[in-house]
C-alpha positions as CSV (number, residue, x, y, z in Angstrom):
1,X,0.0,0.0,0.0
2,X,1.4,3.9,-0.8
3,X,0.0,6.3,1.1
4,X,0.9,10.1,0.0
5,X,0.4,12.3,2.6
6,X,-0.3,16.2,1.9
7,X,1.7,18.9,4.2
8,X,4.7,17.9,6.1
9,X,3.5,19.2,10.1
10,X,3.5,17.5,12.9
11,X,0.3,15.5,11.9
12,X,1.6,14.5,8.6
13,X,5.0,13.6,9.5
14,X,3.7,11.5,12.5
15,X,1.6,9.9,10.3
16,X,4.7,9.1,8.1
17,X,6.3,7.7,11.2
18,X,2.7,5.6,11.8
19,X,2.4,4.3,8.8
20,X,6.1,3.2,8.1
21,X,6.0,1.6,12.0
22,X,3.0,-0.5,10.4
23,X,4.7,-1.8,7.2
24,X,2.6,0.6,4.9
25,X,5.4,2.7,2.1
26,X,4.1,6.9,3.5
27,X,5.9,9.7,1.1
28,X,4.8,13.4,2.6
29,X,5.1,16.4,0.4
30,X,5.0,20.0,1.5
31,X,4.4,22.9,-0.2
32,X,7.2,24.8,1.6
33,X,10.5,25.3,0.0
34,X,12.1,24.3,3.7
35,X,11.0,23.0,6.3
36,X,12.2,25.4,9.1
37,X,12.1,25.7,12.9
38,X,8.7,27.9,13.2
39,X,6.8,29.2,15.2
40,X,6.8,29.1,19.0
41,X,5.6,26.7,22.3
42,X,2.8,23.7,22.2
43,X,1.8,21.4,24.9
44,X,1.8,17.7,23.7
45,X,-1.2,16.2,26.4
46,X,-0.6,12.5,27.5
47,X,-2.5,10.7,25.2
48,X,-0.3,12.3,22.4
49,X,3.1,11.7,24.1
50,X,2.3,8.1,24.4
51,X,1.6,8.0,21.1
52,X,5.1,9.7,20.4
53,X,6.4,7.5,22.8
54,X,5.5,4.3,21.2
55,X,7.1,5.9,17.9
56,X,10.2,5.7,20.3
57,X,10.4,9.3,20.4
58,X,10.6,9.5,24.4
59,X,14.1,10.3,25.0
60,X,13.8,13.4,22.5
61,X,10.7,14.9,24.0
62,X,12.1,15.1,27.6
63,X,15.3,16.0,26.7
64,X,14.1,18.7,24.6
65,X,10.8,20.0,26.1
66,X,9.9,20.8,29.7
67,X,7.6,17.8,31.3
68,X,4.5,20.6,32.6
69,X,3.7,20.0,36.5
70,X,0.7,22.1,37.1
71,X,-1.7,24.6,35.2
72,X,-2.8,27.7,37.4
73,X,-5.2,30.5,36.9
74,X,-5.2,34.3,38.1
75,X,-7.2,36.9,37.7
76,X,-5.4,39.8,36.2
77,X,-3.6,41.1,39.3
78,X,-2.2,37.8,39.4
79,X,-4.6,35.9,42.5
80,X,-4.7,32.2,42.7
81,X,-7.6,31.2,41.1
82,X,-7.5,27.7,40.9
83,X,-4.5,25.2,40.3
84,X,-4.6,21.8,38.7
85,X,-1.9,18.8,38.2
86,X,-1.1,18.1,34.6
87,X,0.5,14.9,33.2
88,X,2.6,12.6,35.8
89,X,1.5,14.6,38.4
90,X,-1.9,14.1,37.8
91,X,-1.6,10.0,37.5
92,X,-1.1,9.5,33.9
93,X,1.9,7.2,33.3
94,X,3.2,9.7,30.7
95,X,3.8,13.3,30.9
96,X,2.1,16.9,28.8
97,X,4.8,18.4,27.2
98,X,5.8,21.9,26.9
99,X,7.8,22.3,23.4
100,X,8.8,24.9,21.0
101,X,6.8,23.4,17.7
102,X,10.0,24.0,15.2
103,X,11.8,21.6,17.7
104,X,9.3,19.2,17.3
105,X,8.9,19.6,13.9
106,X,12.6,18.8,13.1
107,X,13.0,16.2,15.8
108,X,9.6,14.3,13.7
109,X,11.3,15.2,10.1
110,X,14.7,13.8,11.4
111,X,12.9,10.5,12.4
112,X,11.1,10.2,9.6
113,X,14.3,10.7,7.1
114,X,16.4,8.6,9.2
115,X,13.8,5.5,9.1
116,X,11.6,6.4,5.3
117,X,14.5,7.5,3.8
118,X,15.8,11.4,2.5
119,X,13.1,10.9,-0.2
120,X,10.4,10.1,1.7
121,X,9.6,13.9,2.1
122,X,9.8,16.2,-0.5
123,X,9.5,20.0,-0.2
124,X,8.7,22.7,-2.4
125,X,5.4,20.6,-4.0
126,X,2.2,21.8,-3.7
127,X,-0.7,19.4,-3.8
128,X,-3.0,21.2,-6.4
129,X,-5.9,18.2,-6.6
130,X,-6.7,14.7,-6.8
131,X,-9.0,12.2,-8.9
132,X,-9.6,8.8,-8.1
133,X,-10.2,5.6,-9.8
134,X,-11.2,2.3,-9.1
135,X,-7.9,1.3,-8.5
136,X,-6.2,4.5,-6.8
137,X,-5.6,7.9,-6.4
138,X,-3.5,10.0,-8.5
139,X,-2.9,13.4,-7.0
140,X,-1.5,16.6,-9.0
141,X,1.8,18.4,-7.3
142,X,3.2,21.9,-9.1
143,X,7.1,22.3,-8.1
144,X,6.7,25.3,-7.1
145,X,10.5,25.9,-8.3
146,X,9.9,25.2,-11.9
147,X,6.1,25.3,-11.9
148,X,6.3,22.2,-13.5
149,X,3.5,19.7,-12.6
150,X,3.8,16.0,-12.2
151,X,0.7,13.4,-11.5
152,X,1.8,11.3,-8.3
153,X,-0.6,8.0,-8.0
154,X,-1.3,6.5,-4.2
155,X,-3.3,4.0,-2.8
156,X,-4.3,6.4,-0.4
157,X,-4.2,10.7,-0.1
158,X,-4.2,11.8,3.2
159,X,-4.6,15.2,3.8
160,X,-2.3,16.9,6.0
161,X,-2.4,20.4,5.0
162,X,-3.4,22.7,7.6
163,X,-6.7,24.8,8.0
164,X,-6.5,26.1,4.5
165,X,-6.1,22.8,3.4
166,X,-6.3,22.0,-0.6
167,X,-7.4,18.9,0.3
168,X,-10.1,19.7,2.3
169,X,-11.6,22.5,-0.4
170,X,-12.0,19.9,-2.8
171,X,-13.5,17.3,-0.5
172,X,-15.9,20.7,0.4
173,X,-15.8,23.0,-2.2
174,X,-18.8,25.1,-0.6
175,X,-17.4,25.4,2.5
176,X,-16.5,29.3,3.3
177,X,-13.7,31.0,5.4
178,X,-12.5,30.2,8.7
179,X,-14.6,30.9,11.4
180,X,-13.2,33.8,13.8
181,X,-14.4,34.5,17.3
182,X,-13.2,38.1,17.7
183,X,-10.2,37.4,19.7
184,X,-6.8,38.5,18.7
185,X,-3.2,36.3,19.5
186,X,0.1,37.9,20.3
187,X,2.6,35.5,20.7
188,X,6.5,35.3,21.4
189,X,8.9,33.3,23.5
190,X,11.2,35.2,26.0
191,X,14.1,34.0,27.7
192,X,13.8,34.6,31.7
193,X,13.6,33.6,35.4
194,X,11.8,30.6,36.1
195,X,8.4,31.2,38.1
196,X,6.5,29.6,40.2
197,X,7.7,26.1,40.3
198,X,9.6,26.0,37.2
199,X,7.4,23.9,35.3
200,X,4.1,25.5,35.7
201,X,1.2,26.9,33.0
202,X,-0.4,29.6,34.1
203,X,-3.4,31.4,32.2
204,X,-4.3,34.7,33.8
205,X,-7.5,37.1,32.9
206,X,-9.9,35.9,30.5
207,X,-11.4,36.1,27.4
208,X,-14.0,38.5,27.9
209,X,-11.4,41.2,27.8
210,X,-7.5,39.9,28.0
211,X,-6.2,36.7,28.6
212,X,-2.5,35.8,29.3
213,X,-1.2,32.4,28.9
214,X,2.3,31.6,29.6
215,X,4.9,28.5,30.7
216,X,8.9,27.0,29.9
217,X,9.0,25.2,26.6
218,X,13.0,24.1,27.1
219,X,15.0,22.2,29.1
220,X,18.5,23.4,27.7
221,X,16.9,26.9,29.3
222,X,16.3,24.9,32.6
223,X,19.6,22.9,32.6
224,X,21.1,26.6,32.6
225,X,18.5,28.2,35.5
226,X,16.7,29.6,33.3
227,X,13.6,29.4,30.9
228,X,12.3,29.7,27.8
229,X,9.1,30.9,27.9
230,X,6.5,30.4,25.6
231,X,3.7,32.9,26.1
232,X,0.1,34.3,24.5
233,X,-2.0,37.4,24.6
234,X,-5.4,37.1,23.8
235,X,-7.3,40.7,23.8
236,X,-11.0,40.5,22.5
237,X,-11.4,43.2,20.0
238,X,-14.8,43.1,17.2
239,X,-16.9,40.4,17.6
240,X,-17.7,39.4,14.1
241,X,-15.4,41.7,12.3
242,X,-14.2,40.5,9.3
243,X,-10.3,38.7,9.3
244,X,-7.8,38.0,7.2
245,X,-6.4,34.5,6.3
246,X,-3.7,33.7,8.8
247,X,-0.3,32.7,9.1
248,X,1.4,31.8,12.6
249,X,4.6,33.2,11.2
250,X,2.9,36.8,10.5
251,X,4.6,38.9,12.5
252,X,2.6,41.2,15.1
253,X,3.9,44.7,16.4
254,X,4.8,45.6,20.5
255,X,2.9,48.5,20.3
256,X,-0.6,46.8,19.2
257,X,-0.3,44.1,22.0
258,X,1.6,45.8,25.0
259,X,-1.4,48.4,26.0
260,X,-3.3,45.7,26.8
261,X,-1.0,44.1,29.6
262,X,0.8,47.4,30.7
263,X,-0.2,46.7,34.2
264,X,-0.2,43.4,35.0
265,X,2.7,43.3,36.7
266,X,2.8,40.0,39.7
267,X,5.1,39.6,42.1
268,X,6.1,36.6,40.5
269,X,5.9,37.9,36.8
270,X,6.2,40.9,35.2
271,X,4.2,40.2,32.2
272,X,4.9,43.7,30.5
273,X,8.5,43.3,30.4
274,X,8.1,39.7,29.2
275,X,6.6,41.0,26.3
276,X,8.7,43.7,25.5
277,X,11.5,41.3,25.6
278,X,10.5,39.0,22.9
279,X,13.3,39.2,20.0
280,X,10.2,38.7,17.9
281,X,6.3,38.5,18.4
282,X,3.7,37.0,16.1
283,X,0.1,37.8,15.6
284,X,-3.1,35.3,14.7
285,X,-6.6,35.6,14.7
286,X,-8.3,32.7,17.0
287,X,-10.2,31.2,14.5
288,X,-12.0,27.4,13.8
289,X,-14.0,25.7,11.0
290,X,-17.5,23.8,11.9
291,X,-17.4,20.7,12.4
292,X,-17.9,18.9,8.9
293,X,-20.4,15.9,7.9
294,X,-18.1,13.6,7.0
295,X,-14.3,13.8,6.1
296,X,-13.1,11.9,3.2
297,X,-14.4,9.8,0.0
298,X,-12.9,6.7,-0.8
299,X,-9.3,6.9,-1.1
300,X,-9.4,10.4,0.8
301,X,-9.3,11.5,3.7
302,X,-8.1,14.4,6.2
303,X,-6.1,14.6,9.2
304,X,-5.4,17.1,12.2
305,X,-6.0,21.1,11.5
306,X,-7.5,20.3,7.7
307,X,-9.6,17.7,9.9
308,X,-11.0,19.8,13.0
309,X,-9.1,23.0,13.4
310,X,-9.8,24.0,16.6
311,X,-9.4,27.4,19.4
312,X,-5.9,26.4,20.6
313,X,-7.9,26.5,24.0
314,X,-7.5,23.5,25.5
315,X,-4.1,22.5,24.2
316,X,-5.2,19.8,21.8
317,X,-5.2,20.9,18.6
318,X,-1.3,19.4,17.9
319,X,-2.3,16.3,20.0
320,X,-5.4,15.3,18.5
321,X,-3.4,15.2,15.1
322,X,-0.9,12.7,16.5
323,X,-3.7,10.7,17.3
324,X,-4.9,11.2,14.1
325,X,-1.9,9.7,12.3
326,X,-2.0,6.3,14.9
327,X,-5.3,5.4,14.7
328,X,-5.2,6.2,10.6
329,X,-1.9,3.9,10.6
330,X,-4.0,1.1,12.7
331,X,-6.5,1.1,10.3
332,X,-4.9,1.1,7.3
333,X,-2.8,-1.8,8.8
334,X,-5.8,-4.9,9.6
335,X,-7.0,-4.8,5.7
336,X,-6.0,-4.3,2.0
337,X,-9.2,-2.2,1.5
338,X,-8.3,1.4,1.8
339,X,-12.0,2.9,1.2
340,X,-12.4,0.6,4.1
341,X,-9.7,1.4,6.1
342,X,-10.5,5.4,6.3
343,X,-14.1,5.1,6.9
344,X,-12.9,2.9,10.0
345,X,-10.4,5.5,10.8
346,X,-13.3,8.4,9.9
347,X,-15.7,6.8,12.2
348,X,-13.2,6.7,15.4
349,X,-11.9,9.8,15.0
350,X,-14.5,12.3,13.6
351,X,-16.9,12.2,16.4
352,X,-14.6,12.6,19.2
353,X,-12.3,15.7,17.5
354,X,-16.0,17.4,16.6
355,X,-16.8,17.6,19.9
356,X,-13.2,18.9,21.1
357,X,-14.1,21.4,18.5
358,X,-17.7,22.4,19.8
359,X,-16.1,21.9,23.5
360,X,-13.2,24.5,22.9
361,X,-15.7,27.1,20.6
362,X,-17.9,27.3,23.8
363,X,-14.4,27.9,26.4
364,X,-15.8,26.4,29.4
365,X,-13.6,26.9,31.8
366,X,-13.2,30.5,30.7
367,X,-17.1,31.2,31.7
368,X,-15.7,30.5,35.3
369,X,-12.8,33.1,34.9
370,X,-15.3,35.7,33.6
371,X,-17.8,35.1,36.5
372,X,-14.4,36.0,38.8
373,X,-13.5,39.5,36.5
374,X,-17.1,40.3,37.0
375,X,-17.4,39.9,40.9
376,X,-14.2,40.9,41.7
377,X,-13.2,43.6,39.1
378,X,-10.4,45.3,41.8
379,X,-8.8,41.7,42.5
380,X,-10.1,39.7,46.0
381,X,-7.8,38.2,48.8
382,X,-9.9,34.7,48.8
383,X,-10.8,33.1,45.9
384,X,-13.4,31.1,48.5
385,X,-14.9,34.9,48.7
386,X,-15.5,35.1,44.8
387,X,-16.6,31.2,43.6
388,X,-18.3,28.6,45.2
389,X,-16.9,25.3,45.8
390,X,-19.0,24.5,43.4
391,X,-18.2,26.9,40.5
392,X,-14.8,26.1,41.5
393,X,-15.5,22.0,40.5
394,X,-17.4,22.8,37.1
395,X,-14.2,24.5,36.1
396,X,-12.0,21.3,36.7
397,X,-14.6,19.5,34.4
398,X,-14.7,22.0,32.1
399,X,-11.0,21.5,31.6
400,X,-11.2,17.5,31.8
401,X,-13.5,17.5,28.9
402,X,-11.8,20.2,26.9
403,X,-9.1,17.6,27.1
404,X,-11.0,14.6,26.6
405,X,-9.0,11.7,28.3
406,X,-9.5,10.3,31.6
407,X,-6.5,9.4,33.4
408,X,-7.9,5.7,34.5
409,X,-9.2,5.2,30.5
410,X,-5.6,6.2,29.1
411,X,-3.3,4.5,31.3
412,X,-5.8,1.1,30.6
413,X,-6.1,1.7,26.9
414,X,-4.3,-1.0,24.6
415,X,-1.9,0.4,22.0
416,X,-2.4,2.0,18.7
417,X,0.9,1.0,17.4
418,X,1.6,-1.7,15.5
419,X,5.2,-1.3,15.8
420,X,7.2,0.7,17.7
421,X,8.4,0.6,21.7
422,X,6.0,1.0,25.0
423,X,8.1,2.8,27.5
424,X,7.0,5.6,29.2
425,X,9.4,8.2,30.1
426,X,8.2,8.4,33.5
427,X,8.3,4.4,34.0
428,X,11.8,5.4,34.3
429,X,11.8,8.0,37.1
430,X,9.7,5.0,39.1
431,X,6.1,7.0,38.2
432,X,2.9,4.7,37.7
């Protein structure tokens, strides 16, 4: 079976990494001339290191990203809120992630060069559309060097290709822009001292005016004292208004985001100066696409953000991709039917990642941190003053179902893989 897989991401290049670990011949192709270091921090949740740690990829996550203990939110003066354990701390037997993307990127690409081969991804093509026939799937690429187009056939198109994916249009040519929700993204990483406990998320303010979301993305910084940290502002500006296609490499100006944060300075962070000190910041509209009907036909189908982009709300949208790619490689793997095979794949996948969608569009938990900027606009001195006990609960299951795995159901779950190791990188510290 050939599988050609559309965009070279982190969901396509895990999928590479799937499919080669279950004997099926993957070749990606991206439309970028190089495939670069980008962008800035993601959290990886447990399910999706698992997955990255069955692909063997264990060693390289921990020794390149931080392993995040807690995630804590303030109010905008900086109050406790509420604190929750993330990853080994919380029971799973593998830990979330906190990692600069382009890192991850290159550490996937490396791996999938080193076991697929140099060839097995090739820049600079652009998938421009697809027919199939009874027999495959033949998929035109332009180089976007020469222009010259070539027809590529494959058992199997998988598209990988982002929110604006090519696939995905022609799968759904009426389907219109991106959906935007009126809030605006600054983002940036800043080199500085560690706060908190080192290794904590924080999220401070909220959505109904501006939100601040920060935490350590490397452990070179933290083998040196210090950290890199990866952090967001999210102002609400027009609801409605109309927005431009985005790019996360579109660069955003200090003096459009700083006003926003000039005084939320904490004893424990000055947020203003973090920001100022970015060597670069970048700007994105939060925006999703509704939840489609079905994903694929026949020898077609979609994967992570050209699947179910999502508000980068609740940390999945990089993890549910991963996922993507194993289950998609498990499938493909048990028969030699590939119309079968991705309707299987379609119908354990779709439902689950269109409610994360619907989950994350509706920002649960951030209802909570609204009801708290309401009540106690000039800051409080006990959060027990502000929410109930019960307020304070719905906004731990708001965040358990924005991240939609139970610790009890993942550690019990058998593998996706077909191939590949099961350690866990906390198995080795002596964690459950």
């Amino acid at each position: 079976m050939r599988a050609l897989i559309a965009g070279g991401g982190i969901g396509g290049l895990t999928a590479a990494l799937s499919l080669h670990a279950a004997g099926i011949d993957a070749c990606v192709v991206e439309a970028a001339r190089e495939i670069r270091p980008l962008g800035v921090g993601i959290n990886l949740l447990p399910h999706a290191v698992r997955e990255l740690t069955e692909l063997g990829l264990a060693d390289a996550l921990v020794e390149t990203g931080i392993p995040t203990a807690e995630l804590v939110h303030h109010d905008r003066f900086g109050g406790r809120i509420w604190g929750h354990p993330r990853g080994i701390s919380a029971g799973y037997r593998w830990p979330q992630v906190s990692i600069h993307r382009g890192e991850l990127q290159l550490m996937l690409l490396a791996a999938v060069q080193r076991r697929l081969g140099a060839s097995s991804v090739r820049v600079g093509l652009a998938v421009e559309g697809f027919e199939q026939t009874t027999s495959e799937v033949q998929v035109t690429v332009r180089d976007r060097r020469t222009g010259e187009r070539d027809v590529v056939p494959a058992d199997v198109l998988v598209g990988a290709d982002g929110i604006h994916s090519v696939v995905r249009a022609q799968l759904h040519p009426a389907e219109g822009p991106p959906r935007w929700n009126g809030v605006h993204m600054w983002r940036g990483v800043t080199e500085g001292e560690p706060f908190l406990g080192g290794r904590s998320m924080i999220m401070a303010g909220s959505n109904m005016a501006a939100k601040f979301v920060a935490y350590p993305i490397s452990r070179r910084a933290e083998l040196r004292g210090r950290a890199a940290i990866n952090w967001v502002a999210e102002v609400r500006l027009h609801e409605g208004a109309a927005v431009a296609p985005g790019s996360w490499n579109r660069q955003g100006r200090l003096e459009d985001v700083l006003p926003h944060f000039a005084a939320w300075r904490f004893s424990w962070l000055d947020i203003p100066a973090l920001i100022a000190a970015a060597p670069v910041i970048f700007e994105y509209p939060m925006i999703d696409r509704d939840p489609l009907p079905w994903w694929g036909a026949g020898r077609v189908t979609l994967l992570g953000d050209a699947a179910h982009p999502m508000y980068p709300v609740g940390s999945n949208g990089a993890s549910q991709a991963i996922l993507d790619a194993r289950v998609l490689a498990w499938h493909l793997a048990q028969t030699s039917a590939p119309e079968e095979a991705l309707a299987a794949y379609e119908a354990a996948r779709r439902p689950p990642t269109s409610s994360l969608v619907l989950a994350n569009r509706a920002m649960g938990a951030d209802r909570v941190l609204s009801m708290v900027e309401q009540r106690a606009p000039a800051g409080f001195a006990r959060i027990e003053d502000v929410l109930s006990s019960d307020e304070l609960e719905a906004m731990g299951r708001s965040y358990t179902e924005m991240i939609g795995t139970d610790v009890a159901e993942l550690n019990a779950r058998p593998s996706w893989g077909v191939g590949g190791g099961r350690e866990a990188p906390g198995e080795r510290n002596g964690s459950s």
